[in-house]
C-alpha positions as a Markdown table, in Angstrom:
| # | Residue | x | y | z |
|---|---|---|---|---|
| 1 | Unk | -12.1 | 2.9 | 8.1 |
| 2 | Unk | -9.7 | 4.6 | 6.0 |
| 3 | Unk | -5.7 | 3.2 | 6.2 |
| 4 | Unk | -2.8 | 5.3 | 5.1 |
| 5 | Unk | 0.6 | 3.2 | 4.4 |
| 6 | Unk | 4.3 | 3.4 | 3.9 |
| 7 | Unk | 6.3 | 6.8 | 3.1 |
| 8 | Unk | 9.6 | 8.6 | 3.2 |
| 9 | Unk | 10.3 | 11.0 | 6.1 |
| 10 | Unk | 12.5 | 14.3 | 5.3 |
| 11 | Unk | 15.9 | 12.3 | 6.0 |
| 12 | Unk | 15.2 | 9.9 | 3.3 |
| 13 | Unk | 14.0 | 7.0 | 5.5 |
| 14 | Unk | 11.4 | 4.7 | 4.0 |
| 15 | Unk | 8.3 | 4.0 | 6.2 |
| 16 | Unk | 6.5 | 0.8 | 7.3 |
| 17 | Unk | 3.8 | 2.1 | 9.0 |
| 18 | Unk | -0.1 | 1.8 | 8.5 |
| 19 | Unk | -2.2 | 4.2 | 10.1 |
| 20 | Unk | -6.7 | 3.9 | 10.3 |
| 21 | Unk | -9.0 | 6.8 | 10.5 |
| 22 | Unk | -12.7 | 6.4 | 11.0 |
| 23 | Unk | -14.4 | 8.1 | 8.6 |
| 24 | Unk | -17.6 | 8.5 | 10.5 |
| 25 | Unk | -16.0 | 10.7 | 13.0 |
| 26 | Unk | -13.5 | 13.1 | 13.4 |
| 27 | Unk | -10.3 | 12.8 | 15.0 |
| 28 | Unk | -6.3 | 11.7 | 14.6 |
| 29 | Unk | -5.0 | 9.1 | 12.7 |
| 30 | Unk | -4.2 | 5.7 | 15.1 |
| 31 | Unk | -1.7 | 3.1 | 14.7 |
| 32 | Unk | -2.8 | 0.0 | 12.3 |
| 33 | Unk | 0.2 | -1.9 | 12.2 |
| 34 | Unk | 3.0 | -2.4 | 9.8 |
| 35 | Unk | 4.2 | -3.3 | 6.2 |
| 36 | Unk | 6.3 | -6.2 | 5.5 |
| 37 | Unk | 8.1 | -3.7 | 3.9 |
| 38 | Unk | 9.0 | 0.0 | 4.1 |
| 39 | Unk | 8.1 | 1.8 | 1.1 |
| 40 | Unk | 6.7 | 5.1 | -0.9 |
| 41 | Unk | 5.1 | 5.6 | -3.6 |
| 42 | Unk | 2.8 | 2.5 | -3.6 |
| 43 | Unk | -0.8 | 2.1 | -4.6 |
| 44 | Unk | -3.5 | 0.8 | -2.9 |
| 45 | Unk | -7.1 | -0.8 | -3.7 |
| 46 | Unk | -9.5 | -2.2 | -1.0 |
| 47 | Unk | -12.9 | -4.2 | -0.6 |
| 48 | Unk | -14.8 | -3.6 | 2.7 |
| 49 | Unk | -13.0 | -6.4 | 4.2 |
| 50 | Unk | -9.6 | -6.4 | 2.6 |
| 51 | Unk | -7.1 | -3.8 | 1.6 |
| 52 | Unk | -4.1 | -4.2 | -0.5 |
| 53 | Unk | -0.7 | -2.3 | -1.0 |
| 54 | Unk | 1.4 | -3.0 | -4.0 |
| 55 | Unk | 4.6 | -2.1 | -5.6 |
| 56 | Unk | 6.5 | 1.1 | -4.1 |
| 57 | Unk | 10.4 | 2.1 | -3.9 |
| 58 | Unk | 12.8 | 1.4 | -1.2 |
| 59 | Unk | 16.3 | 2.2 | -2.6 |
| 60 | Unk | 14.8 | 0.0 | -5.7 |
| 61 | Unk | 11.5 | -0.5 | -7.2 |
| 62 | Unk | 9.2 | -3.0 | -5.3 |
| 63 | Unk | 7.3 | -5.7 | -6.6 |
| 64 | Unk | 5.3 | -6.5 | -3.2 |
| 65 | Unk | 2.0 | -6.9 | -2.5 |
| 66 | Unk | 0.6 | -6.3 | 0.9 |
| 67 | Unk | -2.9 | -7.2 | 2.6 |
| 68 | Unk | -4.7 | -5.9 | 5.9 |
| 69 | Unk | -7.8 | -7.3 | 7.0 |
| 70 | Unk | -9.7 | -3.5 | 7.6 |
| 71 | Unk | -12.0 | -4.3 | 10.2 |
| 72 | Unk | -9.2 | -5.4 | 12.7 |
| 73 | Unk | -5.8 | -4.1 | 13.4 |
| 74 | Unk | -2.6 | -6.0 | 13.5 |
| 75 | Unk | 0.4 | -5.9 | 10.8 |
| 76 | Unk | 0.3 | -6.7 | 7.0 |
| 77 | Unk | 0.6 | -9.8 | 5.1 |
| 78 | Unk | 2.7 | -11.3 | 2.1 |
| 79 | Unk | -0.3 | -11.6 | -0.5 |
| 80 | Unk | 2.1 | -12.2 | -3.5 |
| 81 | Unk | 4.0 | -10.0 | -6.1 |
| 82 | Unk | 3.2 | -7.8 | -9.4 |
| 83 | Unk | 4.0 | -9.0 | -12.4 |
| 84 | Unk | 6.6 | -6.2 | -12.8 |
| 85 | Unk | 8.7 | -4.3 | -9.8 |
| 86 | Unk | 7.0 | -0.4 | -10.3 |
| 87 | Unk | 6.3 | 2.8 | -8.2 |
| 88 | Unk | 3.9 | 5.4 | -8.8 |
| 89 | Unk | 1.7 | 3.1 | -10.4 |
| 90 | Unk | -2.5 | 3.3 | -9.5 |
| 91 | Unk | -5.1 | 0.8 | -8.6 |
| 92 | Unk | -8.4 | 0.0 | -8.2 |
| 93 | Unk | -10.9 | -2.2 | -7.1 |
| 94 | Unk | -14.5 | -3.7 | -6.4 |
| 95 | Unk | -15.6 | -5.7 | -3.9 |
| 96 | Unk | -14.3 | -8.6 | -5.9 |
| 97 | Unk | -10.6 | -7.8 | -7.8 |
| 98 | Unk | -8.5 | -5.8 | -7.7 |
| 99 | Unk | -6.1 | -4.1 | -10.2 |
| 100 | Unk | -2.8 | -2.4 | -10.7 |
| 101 | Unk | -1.4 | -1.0 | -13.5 |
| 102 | Unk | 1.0 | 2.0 | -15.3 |
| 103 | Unk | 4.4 | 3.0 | -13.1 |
| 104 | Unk | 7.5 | 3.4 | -13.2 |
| 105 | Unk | 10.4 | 0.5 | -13.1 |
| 106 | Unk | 13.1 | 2.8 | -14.1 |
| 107 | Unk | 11.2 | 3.6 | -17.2 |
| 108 | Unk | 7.3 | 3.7 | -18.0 |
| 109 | Unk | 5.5 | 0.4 | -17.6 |
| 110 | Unk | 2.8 | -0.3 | -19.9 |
| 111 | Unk | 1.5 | -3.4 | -18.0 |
């Protein structure tokens, strides 16, 4: 599967939804669930059980961390917070950790 989360429609509203795709096959995007919190410009790092959304901005920057199990449907969970509130920032992962880093808090973040 492949999940797509949060956004900002053109009126300025932030976003809470997930969508899935599965990659093996063509076809539209279907309803995952939602984030414990609207949000764009988060990042997003996944194992092939877990993913994870982090950070993001919803009238402020975010500091939330998200998780989905991938292989079933159903909303996201609180998994904890960065270190620093940041959009725009990137991840990446294994099948073990994963990491988040750079962004913007209101000003680069070198974390």
């Amino acid at each position: 599967r492949g999940i797509f989360a949060g956004g900002e429609t053109a009126s300025t509203s932030f976003v809470d939804t997930i969508d899935y795709i599965t990659i093996g096959s063509t076809g539209n995007a279907t309803d995952f669930g939602n984030l414990t919190l609207a949000r764009t410009f988060e990042a997003g790092a996944a194992s092939a059980t877990r993913g994870v959304i982090a950070g993001g901005y919803n009238d402020s920057y975010q500091n939330v961390i998200d998780y989905v199990t991938i292989a079933s449907t159903g909303d996201a969970t609180d998994f904890g917070d960065l270190t620093v509130a940041r959009a725009s920032l990137a991840g990446t992962s294994n099948t073990t950790r994963a990491i988040f880093g750079g962004g913007d808090s209101g000003s680069a973040v070198m974390k």
